[in-house]
C-alpha positions in Angstrom: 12.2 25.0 -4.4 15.8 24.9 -3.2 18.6 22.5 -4.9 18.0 19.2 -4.0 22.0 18.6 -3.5 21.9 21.6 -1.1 20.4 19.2 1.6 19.6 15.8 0.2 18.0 14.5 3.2 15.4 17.4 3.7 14.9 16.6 -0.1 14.3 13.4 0.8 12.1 13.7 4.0 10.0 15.8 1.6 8.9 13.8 -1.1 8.0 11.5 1.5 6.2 13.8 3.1 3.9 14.9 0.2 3.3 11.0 -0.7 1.8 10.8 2.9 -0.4 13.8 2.4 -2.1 12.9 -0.9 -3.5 9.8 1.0 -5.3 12.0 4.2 -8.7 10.4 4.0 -9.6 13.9 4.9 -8.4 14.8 1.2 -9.3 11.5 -1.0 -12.2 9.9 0.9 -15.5 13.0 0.5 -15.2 12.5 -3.4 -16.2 9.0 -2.6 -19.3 8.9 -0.7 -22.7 9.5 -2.1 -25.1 11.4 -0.4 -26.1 10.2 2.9 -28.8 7.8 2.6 -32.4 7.7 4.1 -33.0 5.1 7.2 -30.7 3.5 9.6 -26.7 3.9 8.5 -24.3 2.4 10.3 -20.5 2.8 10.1 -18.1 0.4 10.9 -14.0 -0.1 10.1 -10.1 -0.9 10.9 -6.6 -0.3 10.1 -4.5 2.7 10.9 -6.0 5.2 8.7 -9.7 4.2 9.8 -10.1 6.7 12.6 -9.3 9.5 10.5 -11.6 8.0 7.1 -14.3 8.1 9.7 -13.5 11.6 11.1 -13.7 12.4 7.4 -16.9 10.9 6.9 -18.5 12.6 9.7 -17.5 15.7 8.2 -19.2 15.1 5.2 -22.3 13.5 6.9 -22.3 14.8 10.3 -22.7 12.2 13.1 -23.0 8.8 12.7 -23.8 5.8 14.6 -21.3 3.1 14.4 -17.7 1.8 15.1 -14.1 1.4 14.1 -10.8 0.1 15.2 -7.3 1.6 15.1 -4.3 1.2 16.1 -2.8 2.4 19.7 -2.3 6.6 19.4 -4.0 6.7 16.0 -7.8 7.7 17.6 -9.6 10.3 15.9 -12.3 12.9 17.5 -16.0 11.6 16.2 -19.1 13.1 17.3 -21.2 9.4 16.5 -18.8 6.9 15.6 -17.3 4.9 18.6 -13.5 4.6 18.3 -11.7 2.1 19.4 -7.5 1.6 19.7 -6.2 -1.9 19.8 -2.6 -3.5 19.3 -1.1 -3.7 16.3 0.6 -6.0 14.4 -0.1 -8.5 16.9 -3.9 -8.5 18.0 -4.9 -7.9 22.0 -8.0 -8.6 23.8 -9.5 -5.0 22.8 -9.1 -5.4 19.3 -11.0 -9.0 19.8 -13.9 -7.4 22.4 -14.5 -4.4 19.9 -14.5 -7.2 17.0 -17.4 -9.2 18.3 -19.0 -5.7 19.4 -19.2 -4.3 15.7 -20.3 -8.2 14.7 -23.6 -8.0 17.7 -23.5 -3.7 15.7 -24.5 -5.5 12.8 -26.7 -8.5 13.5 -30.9 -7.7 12.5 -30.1 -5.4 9.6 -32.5 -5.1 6.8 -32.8 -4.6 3.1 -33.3 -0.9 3.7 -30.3 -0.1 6.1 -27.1 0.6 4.6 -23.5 -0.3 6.1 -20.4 2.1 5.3 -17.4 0.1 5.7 -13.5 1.8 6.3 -10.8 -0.1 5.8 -7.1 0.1 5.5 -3.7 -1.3 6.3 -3.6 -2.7 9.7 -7.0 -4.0 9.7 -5.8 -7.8 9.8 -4.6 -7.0 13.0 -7.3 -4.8 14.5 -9.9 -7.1 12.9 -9.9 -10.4 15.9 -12.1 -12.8 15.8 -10.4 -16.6 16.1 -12.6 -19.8 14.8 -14.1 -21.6 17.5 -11.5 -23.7 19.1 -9.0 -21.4 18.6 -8.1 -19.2 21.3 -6.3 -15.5 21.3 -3.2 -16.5 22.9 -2.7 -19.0 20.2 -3.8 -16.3 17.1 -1.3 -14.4 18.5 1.6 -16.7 18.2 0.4 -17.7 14.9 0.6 -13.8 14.0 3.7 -13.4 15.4 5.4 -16.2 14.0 4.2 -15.1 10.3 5.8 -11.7 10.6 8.7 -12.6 11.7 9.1 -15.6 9.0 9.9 -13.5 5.9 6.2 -14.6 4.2 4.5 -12.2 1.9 1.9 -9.6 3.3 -0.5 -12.0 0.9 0.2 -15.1 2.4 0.4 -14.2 5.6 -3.4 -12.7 5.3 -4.3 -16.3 3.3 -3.8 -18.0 6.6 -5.5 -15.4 9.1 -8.8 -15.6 6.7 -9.3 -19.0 7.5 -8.5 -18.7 11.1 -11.3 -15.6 11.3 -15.0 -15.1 11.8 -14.5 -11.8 10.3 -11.9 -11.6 7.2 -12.5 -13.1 4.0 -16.0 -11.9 3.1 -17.2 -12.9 6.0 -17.7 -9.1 7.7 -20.2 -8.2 4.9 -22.3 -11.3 4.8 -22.5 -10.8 8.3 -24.1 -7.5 7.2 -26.4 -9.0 4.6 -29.2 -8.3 3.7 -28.1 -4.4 4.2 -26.5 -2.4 1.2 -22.7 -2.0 1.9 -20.2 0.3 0.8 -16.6 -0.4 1.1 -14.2 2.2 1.1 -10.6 1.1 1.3 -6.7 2.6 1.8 -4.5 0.4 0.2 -1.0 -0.9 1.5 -0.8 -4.3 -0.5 0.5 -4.9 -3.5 -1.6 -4.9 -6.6 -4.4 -3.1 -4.9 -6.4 -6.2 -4.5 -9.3 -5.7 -2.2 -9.1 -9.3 -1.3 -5.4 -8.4 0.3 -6.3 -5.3 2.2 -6.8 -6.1 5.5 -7.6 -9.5 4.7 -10.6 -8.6 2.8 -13.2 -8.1 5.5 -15.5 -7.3 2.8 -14.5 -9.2 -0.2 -14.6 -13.0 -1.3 -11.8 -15.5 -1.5 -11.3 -18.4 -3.3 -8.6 -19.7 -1.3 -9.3 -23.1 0.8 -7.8 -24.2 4.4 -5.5 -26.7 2.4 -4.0 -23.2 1.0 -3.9 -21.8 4.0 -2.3 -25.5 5.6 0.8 -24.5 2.6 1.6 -21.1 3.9 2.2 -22.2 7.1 4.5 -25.5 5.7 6.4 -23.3 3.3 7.3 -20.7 6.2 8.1 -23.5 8.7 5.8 -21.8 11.0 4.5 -24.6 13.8 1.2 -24.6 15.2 -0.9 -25.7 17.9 -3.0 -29.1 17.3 -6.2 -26.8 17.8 -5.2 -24.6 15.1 -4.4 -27.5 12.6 -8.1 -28.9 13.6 -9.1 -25.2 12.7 -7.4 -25.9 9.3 -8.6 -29.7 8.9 -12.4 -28.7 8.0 -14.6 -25.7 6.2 -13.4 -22.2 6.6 -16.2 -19.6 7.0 -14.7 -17.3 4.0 -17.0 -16.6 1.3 -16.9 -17.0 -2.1 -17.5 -14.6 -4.3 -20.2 -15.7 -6.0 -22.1 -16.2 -2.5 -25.4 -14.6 -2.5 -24.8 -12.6 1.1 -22.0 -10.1 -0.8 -24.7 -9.8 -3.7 -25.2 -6.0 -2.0 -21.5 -4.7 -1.5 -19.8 -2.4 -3.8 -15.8 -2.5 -2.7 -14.1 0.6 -3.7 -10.2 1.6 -3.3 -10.1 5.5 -2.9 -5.9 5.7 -2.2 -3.0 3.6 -3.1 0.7 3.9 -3.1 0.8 4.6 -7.0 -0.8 7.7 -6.1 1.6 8.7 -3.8 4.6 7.9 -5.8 3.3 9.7 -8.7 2.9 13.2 -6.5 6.1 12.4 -4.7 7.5 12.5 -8.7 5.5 15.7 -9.5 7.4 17.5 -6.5 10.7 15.9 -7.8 10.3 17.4 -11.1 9.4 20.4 -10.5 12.6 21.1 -7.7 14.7 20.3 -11.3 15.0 16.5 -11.1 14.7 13.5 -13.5 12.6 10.7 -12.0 12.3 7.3 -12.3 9.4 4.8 -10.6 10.5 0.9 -9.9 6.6 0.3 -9.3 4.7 0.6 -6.6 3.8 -3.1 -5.6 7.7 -3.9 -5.1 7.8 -7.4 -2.7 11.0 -9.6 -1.2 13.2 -9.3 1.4 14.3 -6.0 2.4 18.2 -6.7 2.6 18.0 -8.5 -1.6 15.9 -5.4 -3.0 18.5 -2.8 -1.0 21.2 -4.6 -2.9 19.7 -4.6 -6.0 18.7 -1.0 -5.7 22.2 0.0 -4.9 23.5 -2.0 -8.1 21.0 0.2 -9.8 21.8 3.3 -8.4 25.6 2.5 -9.0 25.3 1.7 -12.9 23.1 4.9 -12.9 25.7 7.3 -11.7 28.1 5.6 -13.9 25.9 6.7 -16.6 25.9 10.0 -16.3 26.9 13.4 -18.3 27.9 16.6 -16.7 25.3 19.1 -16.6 22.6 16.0 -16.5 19.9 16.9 -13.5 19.4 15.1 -10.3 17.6 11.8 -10.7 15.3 10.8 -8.4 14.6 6.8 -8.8 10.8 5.8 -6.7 9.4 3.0 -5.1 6.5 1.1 -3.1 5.4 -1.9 -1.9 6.0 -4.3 1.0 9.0 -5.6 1.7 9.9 -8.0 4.3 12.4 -8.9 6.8 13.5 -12.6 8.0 14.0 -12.2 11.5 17.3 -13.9 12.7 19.1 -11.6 15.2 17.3 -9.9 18.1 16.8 -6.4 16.7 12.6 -5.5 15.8 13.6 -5.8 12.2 11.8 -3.2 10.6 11.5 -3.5 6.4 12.7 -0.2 5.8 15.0 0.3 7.9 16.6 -2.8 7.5 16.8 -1.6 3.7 18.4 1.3 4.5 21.1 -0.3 6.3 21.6 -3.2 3.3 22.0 -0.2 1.0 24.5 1.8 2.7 26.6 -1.8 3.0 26.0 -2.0 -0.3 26.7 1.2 -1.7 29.5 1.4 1.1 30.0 5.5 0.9 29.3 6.0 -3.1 29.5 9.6 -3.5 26.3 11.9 -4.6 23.7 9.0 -3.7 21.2 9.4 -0.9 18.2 7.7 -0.1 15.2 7.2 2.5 12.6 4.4 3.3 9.6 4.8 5.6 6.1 3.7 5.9 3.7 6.0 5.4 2.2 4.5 8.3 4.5 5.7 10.7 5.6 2.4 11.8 8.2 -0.1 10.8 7.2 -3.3 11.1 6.9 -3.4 15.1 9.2 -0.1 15.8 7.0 3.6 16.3 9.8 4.7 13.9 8.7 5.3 10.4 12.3 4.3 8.6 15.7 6.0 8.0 17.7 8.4 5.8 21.4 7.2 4.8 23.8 9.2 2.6 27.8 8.9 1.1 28.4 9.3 5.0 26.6 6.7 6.7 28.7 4.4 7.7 32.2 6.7 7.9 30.7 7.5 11.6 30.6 4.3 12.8 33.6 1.9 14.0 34.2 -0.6 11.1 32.0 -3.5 10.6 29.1 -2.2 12.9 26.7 -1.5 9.9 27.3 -5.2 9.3 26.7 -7.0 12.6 24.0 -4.4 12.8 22.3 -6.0 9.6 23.0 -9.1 10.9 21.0 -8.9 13.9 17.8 -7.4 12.4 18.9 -4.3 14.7 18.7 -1.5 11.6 16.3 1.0 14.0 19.0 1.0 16.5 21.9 1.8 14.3 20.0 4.7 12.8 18.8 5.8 16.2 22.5 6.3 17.6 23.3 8.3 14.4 20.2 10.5 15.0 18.9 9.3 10.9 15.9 7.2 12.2 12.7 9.2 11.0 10.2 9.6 13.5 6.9 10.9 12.7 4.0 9.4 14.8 0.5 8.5 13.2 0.2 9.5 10.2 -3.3 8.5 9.7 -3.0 6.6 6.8 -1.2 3.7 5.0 -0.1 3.4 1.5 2.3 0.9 2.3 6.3 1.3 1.6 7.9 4.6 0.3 11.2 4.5 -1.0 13.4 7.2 -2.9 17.1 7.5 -4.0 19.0 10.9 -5.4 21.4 10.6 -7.1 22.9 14.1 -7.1 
């Protein structure tokens, strides 16, 4: 491999580009599955990377009756399994009509079928199924008011499991009594099943008072039929309910996975490395500014003759929408690190999701360098920051990375050289 300081940015683009391919279900989901079993199987799943775990299934089994949910562009060609692309990160009505379809898929099972269950990032969204009273319109603006509040991807998925007929255990007991398997792709934090796609397939604790919290703490206002939603029982299940007695939830790909290869490749182009984690939370624009303090004192500290050093991270970051820009996490950070690092020379640095979408934008994230902000008139980067409007200032300076679908989601990628 070439110098990383010959071009930093193709560096850059890819290490990111090696932590998306470890996580192709068509590479980490065969190992996974047992052999197909006797009787009536049925597969079902959403999120982004869905379409492709069940094109990967399907290779491994052949076809297969079922159905899954991904997002807009993100289909996959299956010979049995019906796939179906609905909006993302706001739900639409064909992400709702395909929802109650795969509940009416799963209704008369018995002891002897056995349900395979994909899911990934993005099925919070793709998975719609409002409690009664509540209608779509009004999931939406709940939805859309939680991503653009700042909240954690955890509490944000606490209050949609108690607005849901589907999330929070309540897709497997829906199932029961059929043997499930879960297979998941995870973009949270922590790897909790519970938090990946708002557990479709896992029990929760939490309680509608919980859920009544989020939305206090986040200032988020509701609709009086949503806070009657949030007044009685929830439908999530506990864990210890008897209907998830036959599930078996298994995570097959995470972001640790993908920072660790990303670091391999690092290493062997010549580079020190060093990982921040890979469950990384808070707004965008505070970790940026941290990061470049980081970066900063890290440069200071070095020797001639020392190697690159490439400093990693995942997780989820957020983004507080106040301006009128989409707001994308990553690229925001981008742009709150070049402000911070204002033109340090010898650091570079690059923050996508491996989803190919940041936050609402159909741009993965953004590449900055010592020259970012010498090609814009003074104080742009700025106002840019402060109207959430990162995705356009990167597009005008062609450093916006676009990808497309990726087929799978390990959440956040992040990476800095210091060269």
């Amino acid at each position: 491999m070439t110098d990383p300081r010959a071009n930093p940015a193709a560096f850059l683009r890819r290490l990111f580009d090696r932590a998306v391919e470890v996580a192709d279900p068509m590479r980490s989901l065969a190992a996974h599955l047992p052999p197909r079993p006797a009787g009536r199987v049925v597969v079902i799943g959403a999120g982004k990377a869905s379409a492709r775990m069940a094109e990967a299934v399907e290779s491994a089994w052949g076809p297969c009756e079922g159905l899954v949910i991904t997002r807009y562009g993100y289909a996959r060609p299956c010979r049995g399994v019906q796939i179906v692309e609905a909006a993302h990160p706001v739900p639409d009505a064909a992400g709702a009509q395909a929802t109650l379809r795969m509940l009416s898929l799963l209704e008369g099972l018995d002891q002897g079928d056995f349900v395979l269950a994909l899911i990934s990032g993005g099925a919070s969204a793709l998975l719609c199924a409002p409690v009664q009273g509540v209608t779509l319109a009004e999931k939406q603006a709940v939805n859309a008011a939680l991503l653009a509040s700042g909240a954690p991807i955890g509490q944000m998925n606490l209050v949609r499991k108690h607005l849901s007929r589907v999330k929070g255990g309540q897709l497997a007991a829906a199932a029961f009594p059929a043997r499930m398997l879960a297979l998941m792709i995870s973009d949270v934090p922590g790897d909790d099943p519970a938090f990946i796609g708002s557990g479709p397939t896992v029990g929760d604790l939490s309680t509608p008072t919980d859920a009544r919290a989020v939305l206090d703490r986040w200032g988020i206002a509701v609709p009086a039929s949503i806070s009657r939603a949030l007044q009685g029982n929830s439908g999530v299940v506990p864990p210890g309910d008897p209907r998830l007695s036959r599930v078996e939830n298994r995570v097959i790909a995470a972001p640790a996975q993908s920072l660790q290869a990303a670091a391999d490749l690092a290493r062997a182009a010549g580079c020190a490395v060093e990982i921040l984690g890979d469950a990384l939370e808070g707004e965008a624009r505070d970790i940026a500014a941290d990061h470049a303090r980081l970066a900063l004192d890290r440069q200071a500290a070095r020797r001639p003759g020392d190697p690159p050093l490439v400093i990693l991270s995942g997780g989820e970051l957020t983004v507080t929408r106040r301006g009128d820009g989409v707001g994308g996490p990553n690229a925001e950070y981008c742009l709150a690190l070049a402000v911070a690092l204002d033109g340090a020379h010898g650091i570079h640095a690059l923050a996508c999701d491996t989803d190919g979408v940041d936050g609402a934008a159909e741009v993965a994230g953004a590449v900055i360098g010592p020259g970012t902000l010498s090609r814009v008139p003074p104080g742009q980067a700025r106002q840019a920051l402060d109207d959430n409007d990162a995705h356009r200032f990167f597009a005008g300076l062609g450093a916006g990375i676009v990808t497309g679908p990726t087929l799978t989601n390990v959440n956040d990628f992040r990476a800095t050289l210091i060269a």
